[in-house]
PDB file of N, CA, C and O in Angstrom:
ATOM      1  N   UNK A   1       0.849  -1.179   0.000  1.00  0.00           N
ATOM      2  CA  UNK A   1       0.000   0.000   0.000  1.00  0.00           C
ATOM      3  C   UNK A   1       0.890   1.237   0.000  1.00  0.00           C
ATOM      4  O   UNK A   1       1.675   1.429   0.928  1.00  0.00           O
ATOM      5  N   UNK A   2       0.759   2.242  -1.225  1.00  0.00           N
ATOM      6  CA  UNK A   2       1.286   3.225  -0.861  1.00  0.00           C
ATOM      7  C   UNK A   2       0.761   4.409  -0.329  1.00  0.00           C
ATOM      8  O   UNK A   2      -0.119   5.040  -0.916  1.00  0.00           O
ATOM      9  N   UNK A   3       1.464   4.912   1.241  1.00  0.00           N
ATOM     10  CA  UNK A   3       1.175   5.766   1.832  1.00  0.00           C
ATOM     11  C   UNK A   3       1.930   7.162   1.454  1.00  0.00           C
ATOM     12  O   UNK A   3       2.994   6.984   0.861  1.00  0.00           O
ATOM     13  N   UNK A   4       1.528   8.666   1.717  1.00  0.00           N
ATOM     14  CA  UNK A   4       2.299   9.646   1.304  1.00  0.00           C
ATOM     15  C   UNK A   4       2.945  10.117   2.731  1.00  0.00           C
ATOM     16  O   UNK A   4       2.921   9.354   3.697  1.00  0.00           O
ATOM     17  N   UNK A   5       3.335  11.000   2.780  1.00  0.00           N
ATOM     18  CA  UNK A   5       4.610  11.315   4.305  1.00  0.00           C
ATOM     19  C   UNK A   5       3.548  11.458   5.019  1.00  0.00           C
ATOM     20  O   UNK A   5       2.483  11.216   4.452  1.00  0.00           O
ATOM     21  N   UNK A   6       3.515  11.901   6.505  1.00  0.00           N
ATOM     22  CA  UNK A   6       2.814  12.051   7.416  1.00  0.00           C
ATOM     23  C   UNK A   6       1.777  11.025   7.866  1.00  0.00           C
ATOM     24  O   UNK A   6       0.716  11.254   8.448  1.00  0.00           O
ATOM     25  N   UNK A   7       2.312   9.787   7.465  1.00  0.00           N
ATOM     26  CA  UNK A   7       1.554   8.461   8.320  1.00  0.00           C
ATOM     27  C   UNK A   7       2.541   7.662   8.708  1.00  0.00           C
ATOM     28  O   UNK A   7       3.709   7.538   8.340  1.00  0.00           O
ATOM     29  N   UNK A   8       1.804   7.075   9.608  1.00  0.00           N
ATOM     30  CA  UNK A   8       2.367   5.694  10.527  1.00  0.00           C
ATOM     31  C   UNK A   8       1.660   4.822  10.737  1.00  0.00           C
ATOM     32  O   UNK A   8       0.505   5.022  11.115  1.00  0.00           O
ATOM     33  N   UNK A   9       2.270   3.348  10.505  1.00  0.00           N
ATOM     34  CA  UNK A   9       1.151   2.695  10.473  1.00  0.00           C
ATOM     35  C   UNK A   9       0.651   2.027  11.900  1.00  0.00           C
ATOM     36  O   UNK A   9       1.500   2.227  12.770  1.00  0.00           O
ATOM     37  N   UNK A  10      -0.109   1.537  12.218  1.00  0.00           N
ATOM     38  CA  UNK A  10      -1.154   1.484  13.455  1.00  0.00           C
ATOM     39  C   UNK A  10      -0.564  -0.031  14.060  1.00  0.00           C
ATOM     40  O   UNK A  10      -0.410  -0.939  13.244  1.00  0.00           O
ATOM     41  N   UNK A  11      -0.240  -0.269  15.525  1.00  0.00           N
ATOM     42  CA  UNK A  11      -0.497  -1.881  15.868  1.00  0.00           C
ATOM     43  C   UNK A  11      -1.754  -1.897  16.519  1.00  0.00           C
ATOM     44  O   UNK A  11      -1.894  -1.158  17.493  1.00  0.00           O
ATOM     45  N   UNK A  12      -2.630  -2.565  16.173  1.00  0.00           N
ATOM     46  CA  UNK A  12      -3.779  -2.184  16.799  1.00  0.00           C
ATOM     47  C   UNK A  12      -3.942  -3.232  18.265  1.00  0.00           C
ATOM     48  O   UNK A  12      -4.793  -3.020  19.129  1.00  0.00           O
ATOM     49  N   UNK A  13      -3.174  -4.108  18.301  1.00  0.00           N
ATOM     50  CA  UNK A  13      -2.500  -4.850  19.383  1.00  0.00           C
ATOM     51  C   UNK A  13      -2.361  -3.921  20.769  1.00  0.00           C
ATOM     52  O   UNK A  13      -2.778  -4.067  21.918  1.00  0.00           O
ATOM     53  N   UNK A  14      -1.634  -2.977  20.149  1.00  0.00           N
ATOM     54  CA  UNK A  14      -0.840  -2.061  21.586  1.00  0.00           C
ATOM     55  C   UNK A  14      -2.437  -1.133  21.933  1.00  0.00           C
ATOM     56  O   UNK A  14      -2.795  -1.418  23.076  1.00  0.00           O
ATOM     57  N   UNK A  15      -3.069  -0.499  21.494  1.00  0.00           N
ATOM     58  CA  UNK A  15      -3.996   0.006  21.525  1.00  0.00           C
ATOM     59  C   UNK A  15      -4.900  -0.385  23.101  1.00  0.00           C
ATOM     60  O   UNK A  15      -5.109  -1.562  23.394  1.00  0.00           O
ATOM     61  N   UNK A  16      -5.400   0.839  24.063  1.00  0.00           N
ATOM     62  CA  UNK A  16      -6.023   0.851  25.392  1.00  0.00           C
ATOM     63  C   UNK A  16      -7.458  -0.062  24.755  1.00  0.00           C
ATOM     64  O   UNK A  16      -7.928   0.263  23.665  1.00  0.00           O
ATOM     65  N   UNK A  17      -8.077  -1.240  25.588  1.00  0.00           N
ATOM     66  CA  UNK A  17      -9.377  -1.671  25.154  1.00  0.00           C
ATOM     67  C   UNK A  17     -10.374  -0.356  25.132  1.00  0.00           C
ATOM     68  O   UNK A  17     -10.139   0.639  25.818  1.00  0.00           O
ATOM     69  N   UNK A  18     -11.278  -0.448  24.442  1.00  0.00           N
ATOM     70  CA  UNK A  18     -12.384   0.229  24.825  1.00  0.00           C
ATOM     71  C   UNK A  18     -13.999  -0.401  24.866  1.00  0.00           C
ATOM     72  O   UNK A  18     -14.401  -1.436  24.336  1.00  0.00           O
ATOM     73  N   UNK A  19     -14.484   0.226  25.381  1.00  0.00           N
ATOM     74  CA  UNK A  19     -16.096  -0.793  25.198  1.00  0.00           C
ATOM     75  C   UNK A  19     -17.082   0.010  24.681  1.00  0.00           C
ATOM     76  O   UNK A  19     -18.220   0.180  25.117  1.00  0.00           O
ATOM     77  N   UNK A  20     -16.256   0.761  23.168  1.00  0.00           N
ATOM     78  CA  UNK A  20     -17.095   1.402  22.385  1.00  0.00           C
ATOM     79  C   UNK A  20     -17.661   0.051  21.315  1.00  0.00           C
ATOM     80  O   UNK A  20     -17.327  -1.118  21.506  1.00  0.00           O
ATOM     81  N   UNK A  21     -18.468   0.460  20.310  1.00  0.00           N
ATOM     82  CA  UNK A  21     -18.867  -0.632  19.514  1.00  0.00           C
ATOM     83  C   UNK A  21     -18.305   0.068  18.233  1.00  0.00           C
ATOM     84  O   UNK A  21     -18.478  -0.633  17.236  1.00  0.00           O
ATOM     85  N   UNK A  22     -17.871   0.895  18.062  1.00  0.00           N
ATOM     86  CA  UNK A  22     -17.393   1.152  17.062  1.00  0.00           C
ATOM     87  C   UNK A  22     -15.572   1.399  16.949  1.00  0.00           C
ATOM     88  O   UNK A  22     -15.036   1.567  18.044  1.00  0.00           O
ATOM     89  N   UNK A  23     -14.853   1.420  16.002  1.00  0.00           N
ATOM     90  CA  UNK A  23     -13.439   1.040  15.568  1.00  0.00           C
ATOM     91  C   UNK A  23     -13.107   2.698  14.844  1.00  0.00           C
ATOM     92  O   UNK A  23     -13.720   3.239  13.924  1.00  0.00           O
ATOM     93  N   UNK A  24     -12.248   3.079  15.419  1.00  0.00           N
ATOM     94  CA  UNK A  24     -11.941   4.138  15.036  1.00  0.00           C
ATOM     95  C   UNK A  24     -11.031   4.314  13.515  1.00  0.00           C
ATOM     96  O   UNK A  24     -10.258   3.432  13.142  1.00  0.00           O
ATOM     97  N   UNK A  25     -11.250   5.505  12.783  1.00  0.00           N
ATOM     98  CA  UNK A  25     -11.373   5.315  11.332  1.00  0.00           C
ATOM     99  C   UNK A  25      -9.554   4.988  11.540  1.00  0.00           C
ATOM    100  O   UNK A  25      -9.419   3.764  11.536  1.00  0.00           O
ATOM    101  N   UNK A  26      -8.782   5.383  11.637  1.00  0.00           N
ATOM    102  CA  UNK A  26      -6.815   5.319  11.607  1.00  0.00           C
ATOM    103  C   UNK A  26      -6.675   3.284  11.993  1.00  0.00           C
ATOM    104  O   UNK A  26      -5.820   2.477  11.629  1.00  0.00           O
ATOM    105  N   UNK A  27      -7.809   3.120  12.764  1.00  0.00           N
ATOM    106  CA  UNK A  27      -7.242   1.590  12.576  1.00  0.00           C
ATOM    107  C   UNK A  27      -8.164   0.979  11.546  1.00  0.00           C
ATOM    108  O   UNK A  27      -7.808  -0.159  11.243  1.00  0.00           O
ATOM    109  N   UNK A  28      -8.845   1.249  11.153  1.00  0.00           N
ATOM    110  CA  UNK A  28      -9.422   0.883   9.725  1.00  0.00           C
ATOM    111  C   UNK A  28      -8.771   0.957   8.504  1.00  0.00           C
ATOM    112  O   UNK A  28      -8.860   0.006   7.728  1.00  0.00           O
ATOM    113  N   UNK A  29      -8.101   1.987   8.205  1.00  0.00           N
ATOM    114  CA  UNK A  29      -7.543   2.739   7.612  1.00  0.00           C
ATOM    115  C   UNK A  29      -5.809   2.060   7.567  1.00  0.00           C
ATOM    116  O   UNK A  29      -5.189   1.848   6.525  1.00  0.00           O
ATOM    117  N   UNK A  30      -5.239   1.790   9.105  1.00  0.00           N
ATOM    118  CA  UNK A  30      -4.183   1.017   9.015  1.00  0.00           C
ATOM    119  C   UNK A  30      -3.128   1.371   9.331  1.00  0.00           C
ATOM    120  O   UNK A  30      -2.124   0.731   9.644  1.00  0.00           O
ATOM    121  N   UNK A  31      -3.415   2.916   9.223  1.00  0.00           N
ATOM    122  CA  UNK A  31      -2.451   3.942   9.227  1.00  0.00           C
ATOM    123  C   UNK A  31      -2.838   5.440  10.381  1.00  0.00           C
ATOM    124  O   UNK A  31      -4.059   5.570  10.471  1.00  0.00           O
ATOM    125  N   UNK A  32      -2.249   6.241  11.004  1.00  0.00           N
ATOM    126  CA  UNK A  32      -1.899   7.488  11.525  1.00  0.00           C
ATOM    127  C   UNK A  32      -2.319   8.402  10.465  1.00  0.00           C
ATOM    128  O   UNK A  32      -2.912   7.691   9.654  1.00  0.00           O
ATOM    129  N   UNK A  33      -2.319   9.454  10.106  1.00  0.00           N
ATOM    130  CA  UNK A  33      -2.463  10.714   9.319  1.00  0.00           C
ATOM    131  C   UNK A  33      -2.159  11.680  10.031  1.00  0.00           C
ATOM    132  O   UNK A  33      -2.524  11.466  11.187  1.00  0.00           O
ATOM    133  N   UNK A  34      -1.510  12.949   9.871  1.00  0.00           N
ATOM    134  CA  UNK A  34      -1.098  14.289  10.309  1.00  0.00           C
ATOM    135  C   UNK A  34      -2.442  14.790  10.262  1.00  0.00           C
ATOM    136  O   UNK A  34      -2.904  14.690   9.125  1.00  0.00           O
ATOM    137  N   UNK A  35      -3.350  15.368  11.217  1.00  0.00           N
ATOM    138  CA  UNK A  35      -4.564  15.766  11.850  1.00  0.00           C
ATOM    139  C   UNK A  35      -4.381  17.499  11.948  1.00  0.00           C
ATOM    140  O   UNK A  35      -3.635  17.869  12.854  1.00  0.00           O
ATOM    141  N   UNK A  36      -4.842  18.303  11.308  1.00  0.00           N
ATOM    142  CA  UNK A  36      -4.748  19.687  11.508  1.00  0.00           C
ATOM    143  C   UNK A  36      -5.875  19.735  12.320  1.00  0.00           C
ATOM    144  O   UNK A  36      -6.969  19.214  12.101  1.00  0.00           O
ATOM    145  N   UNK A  37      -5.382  20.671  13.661  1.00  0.00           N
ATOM    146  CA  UNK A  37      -6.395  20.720  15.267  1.00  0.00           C
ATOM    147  C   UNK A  37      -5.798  22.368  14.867  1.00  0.00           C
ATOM    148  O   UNK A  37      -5.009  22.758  14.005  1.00  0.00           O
ATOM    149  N   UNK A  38      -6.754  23.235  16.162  1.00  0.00           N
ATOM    150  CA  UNK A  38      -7.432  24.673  16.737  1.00  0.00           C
ATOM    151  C   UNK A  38      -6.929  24.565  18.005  1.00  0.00           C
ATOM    152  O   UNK A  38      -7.621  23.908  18.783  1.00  0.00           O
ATOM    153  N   UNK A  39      -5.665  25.147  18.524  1.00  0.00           N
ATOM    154  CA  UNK A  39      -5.735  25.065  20.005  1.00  0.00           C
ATOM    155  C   UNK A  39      -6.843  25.692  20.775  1.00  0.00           C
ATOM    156  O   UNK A  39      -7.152  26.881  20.707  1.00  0.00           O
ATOM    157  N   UNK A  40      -7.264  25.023  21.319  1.00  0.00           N
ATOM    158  CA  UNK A  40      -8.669  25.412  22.096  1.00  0.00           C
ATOM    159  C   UNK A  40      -8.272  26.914  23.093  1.00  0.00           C
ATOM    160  O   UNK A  40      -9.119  27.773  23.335  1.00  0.00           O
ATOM    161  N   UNK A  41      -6.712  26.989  23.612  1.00  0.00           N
ATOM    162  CA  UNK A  41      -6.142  28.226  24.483  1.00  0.00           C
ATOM    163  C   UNK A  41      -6.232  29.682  23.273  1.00  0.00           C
ATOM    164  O   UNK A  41      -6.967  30.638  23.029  1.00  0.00           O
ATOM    165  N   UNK A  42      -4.869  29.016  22.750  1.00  0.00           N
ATOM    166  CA  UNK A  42      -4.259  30.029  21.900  1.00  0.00           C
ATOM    167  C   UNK A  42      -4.870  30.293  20.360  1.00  0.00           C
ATOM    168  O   UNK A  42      -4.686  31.318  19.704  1.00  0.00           O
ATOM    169  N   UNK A  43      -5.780  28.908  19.867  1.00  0.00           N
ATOM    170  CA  UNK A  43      -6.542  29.737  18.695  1.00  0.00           C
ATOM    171  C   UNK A  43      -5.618  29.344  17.398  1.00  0.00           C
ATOM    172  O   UNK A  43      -6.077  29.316  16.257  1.00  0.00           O
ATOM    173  N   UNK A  44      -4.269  29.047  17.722  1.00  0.00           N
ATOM    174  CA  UNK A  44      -3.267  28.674  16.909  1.00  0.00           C
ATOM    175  C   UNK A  44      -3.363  27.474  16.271  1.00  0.00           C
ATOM    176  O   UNK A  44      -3.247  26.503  17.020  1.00  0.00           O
ATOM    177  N   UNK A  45      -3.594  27.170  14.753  1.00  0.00           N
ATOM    178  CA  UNK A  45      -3.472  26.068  13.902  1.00  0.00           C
ATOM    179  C   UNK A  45      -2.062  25.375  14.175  1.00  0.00           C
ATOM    180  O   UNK A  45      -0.988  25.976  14.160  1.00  0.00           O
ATOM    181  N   UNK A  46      -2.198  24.316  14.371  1.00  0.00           N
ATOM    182  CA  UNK A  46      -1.535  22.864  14.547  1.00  0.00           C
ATOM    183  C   UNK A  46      -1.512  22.044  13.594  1.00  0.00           C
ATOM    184  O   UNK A  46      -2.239  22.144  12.606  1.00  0.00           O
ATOM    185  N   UNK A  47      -0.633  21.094  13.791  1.00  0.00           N
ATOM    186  CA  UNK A  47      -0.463  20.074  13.206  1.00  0.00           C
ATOM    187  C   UNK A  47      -0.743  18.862  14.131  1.00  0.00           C
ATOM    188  O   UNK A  47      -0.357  19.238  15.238  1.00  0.00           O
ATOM    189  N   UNK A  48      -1.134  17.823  14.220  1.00  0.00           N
ATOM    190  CA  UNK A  48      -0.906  16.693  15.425  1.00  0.00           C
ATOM    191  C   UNK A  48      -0.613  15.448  14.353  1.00  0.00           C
ATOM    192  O   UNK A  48      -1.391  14.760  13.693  1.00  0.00           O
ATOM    193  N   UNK A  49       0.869  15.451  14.464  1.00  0.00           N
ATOM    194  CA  UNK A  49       1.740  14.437  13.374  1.00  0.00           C
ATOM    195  C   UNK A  49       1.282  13.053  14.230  1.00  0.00           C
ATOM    196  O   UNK A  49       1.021  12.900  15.423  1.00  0.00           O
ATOM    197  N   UNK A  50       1.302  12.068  13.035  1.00  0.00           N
ATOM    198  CA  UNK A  50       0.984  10.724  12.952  1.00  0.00           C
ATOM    199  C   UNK A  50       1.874  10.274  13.833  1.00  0.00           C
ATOM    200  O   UNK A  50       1.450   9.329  14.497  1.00  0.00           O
ATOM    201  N   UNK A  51       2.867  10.589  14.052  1.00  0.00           N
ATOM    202  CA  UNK A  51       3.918  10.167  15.093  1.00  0.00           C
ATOM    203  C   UNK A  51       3.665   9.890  16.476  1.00  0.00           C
ATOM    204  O   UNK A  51       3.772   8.889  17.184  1.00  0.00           O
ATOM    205  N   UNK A  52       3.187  11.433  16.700  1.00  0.00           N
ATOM    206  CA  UNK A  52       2.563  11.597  17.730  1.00  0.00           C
ATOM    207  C   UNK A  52       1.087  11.065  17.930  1.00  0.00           C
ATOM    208  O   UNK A  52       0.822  10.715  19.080  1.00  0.00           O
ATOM    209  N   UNK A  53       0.571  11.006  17.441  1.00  0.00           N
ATOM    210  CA  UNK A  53      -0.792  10.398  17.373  1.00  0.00           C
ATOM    211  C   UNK A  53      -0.828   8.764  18.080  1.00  0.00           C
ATOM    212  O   UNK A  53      -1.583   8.284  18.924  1.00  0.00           O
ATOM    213  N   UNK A  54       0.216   8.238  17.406  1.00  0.00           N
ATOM    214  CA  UNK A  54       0.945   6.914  17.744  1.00  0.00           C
ATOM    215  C   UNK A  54       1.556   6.402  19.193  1.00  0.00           C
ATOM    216  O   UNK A  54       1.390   5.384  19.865  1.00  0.00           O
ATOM    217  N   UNK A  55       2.512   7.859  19.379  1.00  0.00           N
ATOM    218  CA  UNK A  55       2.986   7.668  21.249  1.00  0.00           C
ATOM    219  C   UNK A  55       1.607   7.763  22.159  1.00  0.00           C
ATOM    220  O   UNK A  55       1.384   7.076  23.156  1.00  0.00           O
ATOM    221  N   UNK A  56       0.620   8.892  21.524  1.00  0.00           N
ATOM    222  CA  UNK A  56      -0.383   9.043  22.712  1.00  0.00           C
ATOM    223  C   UNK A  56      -1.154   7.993  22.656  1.00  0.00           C
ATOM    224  O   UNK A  56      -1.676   8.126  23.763  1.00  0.00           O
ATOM    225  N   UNK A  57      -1.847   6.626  22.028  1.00  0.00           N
ATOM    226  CA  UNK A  57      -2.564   6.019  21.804  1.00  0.00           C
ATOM    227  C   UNK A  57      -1.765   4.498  21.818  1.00  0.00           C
ATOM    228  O   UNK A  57      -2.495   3.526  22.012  1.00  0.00           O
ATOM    229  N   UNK A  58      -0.417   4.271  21.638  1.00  0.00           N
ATOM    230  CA  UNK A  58       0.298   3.291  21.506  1.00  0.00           C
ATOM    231  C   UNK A  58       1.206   2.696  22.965  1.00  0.00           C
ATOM    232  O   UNK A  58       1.117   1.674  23.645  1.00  0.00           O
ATOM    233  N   UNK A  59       2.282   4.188  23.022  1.00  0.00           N
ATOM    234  CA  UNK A  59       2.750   4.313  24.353  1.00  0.00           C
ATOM    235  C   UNK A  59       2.267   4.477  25.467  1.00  0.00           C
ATOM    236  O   UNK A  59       2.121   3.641  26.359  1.00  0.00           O
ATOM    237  N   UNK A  60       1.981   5.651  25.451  1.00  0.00           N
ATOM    238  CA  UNK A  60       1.265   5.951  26.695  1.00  0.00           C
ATOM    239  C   UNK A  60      -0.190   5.735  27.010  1.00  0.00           C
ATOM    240  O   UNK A  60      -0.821   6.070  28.013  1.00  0.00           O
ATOM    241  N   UNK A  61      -0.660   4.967  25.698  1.00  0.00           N
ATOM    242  CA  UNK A  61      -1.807   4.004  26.204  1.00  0.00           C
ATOM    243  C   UNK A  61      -3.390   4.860  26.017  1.00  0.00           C
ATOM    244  O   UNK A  61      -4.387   4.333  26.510  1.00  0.00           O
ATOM    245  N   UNK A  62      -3.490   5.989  25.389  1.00  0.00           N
ATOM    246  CA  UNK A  62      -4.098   7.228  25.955  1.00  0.00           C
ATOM    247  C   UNK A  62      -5.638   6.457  25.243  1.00  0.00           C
ATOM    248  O   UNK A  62      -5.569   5.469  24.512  1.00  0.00           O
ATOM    249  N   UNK A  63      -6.918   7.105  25.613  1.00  0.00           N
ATOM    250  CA  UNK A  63      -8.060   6.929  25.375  1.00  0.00           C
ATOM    251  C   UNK A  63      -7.883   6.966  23.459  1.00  0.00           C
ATOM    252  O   UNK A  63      -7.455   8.065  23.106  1.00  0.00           O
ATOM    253  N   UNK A  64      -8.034   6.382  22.746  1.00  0.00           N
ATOM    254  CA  UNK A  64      -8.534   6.512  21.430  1.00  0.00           C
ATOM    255  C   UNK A  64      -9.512   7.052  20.651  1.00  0.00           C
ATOM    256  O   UNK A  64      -9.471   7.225  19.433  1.00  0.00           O
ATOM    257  N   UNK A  65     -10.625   7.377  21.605  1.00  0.00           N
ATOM    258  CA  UNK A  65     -11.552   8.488  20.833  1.00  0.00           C
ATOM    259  C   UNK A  65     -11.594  10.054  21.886  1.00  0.00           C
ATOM    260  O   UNK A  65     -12.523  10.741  22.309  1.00  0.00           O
ATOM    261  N   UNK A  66     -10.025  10.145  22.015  1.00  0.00           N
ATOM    262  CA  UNK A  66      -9.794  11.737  22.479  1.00  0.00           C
ATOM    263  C   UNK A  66      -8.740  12.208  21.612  1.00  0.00           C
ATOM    264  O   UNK A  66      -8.063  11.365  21.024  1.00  0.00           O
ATOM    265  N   UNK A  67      -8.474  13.615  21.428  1.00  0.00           N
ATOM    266  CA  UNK A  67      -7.642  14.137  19.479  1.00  0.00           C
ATOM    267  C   UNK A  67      -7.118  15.566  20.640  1.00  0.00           C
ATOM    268  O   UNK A  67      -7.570  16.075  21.666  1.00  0.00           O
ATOM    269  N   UNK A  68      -6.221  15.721  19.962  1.00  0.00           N
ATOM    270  CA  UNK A  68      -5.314  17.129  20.698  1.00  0.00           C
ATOM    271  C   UNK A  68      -6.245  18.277  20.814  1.00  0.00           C
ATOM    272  O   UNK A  68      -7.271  18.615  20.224  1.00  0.00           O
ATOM    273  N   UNK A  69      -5.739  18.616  21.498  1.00  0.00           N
ATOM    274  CA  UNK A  69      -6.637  20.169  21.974  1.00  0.00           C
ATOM    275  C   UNK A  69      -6.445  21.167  21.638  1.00  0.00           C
ATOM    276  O   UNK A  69      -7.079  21.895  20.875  1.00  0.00           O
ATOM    277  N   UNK A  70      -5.006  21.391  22.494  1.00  0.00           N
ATOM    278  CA  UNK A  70      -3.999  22.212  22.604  1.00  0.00           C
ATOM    279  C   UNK A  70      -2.839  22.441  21.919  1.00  0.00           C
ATOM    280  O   UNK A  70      -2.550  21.354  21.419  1.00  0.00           O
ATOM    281  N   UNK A  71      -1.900  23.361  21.576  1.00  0.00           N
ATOM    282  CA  UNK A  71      -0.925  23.163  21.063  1.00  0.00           C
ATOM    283  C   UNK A  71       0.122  22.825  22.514  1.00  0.00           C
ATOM    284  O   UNK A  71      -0.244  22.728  23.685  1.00  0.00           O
ATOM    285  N   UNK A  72       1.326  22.712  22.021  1.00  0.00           N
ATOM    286  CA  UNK A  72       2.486  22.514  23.390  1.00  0.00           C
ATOM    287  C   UNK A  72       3.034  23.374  24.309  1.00  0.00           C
ATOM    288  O   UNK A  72       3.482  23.115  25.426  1.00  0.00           O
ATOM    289  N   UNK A  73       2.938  24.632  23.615  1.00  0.00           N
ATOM    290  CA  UNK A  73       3.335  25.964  24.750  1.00  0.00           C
ATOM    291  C   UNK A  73       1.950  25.388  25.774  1.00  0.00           C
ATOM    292  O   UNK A  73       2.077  24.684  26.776  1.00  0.00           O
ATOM    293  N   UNK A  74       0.626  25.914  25.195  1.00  0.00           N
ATOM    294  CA  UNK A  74      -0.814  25.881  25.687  1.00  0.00           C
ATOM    295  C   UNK A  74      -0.815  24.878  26.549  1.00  0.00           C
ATOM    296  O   UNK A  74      -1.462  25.169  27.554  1.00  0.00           O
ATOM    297  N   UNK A  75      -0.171  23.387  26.579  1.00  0.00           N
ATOM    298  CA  UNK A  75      -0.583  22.080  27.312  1.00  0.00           C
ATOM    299  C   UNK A  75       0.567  22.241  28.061  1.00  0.00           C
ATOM    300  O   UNK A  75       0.312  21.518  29.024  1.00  0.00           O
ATOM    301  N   UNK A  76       1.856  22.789  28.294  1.00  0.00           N
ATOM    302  CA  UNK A  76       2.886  23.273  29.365  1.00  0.00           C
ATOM    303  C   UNK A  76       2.164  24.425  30.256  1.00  0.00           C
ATOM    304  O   UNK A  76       2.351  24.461  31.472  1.00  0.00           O
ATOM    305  N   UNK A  77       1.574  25.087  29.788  1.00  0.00           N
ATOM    306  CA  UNK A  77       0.618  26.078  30.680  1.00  0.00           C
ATOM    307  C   UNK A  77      -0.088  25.134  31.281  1.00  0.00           C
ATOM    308  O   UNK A  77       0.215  24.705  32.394  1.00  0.00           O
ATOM    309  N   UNK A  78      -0.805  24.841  30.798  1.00  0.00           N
ATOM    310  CA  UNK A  78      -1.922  24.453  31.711  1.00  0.00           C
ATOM    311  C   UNK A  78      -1.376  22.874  32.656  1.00  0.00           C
ATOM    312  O   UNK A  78      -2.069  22.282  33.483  1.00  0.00           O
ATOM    313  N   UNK A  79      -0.497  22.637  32.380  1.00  0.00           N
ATOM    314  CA  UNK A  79       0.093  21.380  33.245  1.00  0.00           C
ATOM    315  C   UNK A  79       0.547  22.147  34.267  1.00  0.00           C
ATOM    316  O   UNK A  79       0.067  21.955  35.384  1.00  0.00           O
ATOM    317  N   UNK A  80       1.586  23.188  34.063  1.00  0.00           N
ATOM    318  CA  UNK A  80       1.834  24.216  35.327  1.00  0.00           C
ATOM    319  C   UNK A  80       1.021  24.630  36.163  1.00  0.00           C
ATOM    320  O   UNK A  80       1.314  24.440  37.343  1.00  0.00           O
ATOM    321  N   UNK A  81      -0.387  25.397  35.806  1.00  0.00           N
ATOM    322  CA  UNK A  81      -1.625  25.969  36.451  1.00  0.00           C
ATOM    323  C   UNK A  81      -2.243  24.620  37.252  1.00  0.00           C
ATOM    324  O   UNK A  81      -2.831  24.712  38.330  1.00  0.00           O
ATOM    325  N   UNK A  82      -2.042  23.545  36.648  1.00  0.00           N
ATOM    326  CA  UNK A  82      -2.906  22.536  37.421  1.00  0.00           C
ATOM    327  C   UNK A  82      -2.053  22.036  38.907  1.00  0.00           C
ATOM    328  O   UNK A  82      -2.583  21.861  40.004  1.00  0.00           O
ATOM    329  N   UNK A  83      -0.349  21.846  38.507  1.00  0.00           N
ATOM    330  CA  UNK A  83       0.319  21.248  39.429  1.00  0.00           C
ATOM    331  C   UNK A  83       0.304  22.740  40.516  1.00  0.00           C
ATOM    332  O   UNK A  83       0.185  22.311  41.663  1.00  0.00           O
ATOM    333  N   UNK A  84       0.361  23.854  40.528  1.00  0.00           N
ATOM    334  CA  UNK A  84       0.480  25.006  41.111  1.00  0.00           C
ATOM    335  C   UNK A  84      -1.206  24.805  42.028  1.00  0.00           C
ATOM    336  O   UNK A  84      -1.592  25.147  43.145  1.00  0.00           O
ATOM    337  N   UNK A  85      -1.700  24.253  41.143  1.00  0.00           N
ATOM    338  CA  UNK A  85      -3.651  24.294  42.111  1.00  0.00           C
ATOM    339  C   UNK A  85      -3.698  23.172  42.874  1.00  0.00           C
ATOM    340  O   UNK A  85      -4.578  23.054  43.727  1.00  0.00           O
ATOM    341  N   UNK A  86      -2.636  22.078  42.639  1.00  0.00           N
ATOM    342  CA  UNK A  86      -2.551  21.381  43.742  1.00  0.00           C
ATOM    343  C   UNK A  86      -1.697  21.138  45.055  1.00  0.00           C
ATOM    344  O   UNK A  86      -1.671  20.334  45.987  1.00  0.00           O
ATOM    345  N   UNK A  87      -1.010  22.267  44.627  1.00  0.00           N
ATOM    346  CA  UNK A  87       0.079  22.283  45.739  1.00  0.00           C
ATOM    347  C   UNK A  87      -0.519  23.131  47.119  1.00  0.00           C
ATOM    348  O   UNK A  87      -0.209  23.225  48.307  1.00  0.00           O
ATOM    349  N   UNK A  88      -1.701  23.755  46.086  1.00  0.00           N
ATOM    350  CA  UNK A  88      -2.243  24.758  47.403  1.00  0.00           C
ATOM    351  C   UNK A  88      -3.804  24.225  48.252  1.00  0.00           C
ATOM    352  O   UNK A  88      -4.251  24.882  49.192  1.00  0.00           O
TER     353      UNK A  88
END
């Protein structure tokens, strides 16, 4: 199958269970895609590379029907504001 740059392809093995009834389209598909997101903070167009798409859903196991928000300045903010609201 030829893919163009900005994919990766999927183990759908490593993937968190879910007890949706439906299969999300990237493991259908076989492949990752580069996802243009709206940081929900800053308003700023993104990219959320297939790469990454892959660590959050592969590695670190993350929910599969949740998609970036934020850009990375925006999600270092708000990781700061949260650890700062619990210290107090």
């Amino acid at each position: 199958m030829d893919r163009s740059l900005g994919t990766v392809e999927v183990a759908p093995a490593l993937l968190r269970p879910t007890n949706s009834y439906d299969i999300r389209d990237f493991v259908r598909r076989g492949h990752y895609r580069d996802r243009p997101f709206r940081c929900k903070d800053g308003g700023v167009e993104e990219i959320w590379t297939a790469a990454q798409q892959r660590w959050r859903y592969e590695v670190a196991r993350g929910d599969v029907w949740t998609t970036a928000a934020r850009c990375r300045p925006c999600r270092r903010r708000a990781r700061a504001r949260k650890a700062v609201a619990r210290r107090i």
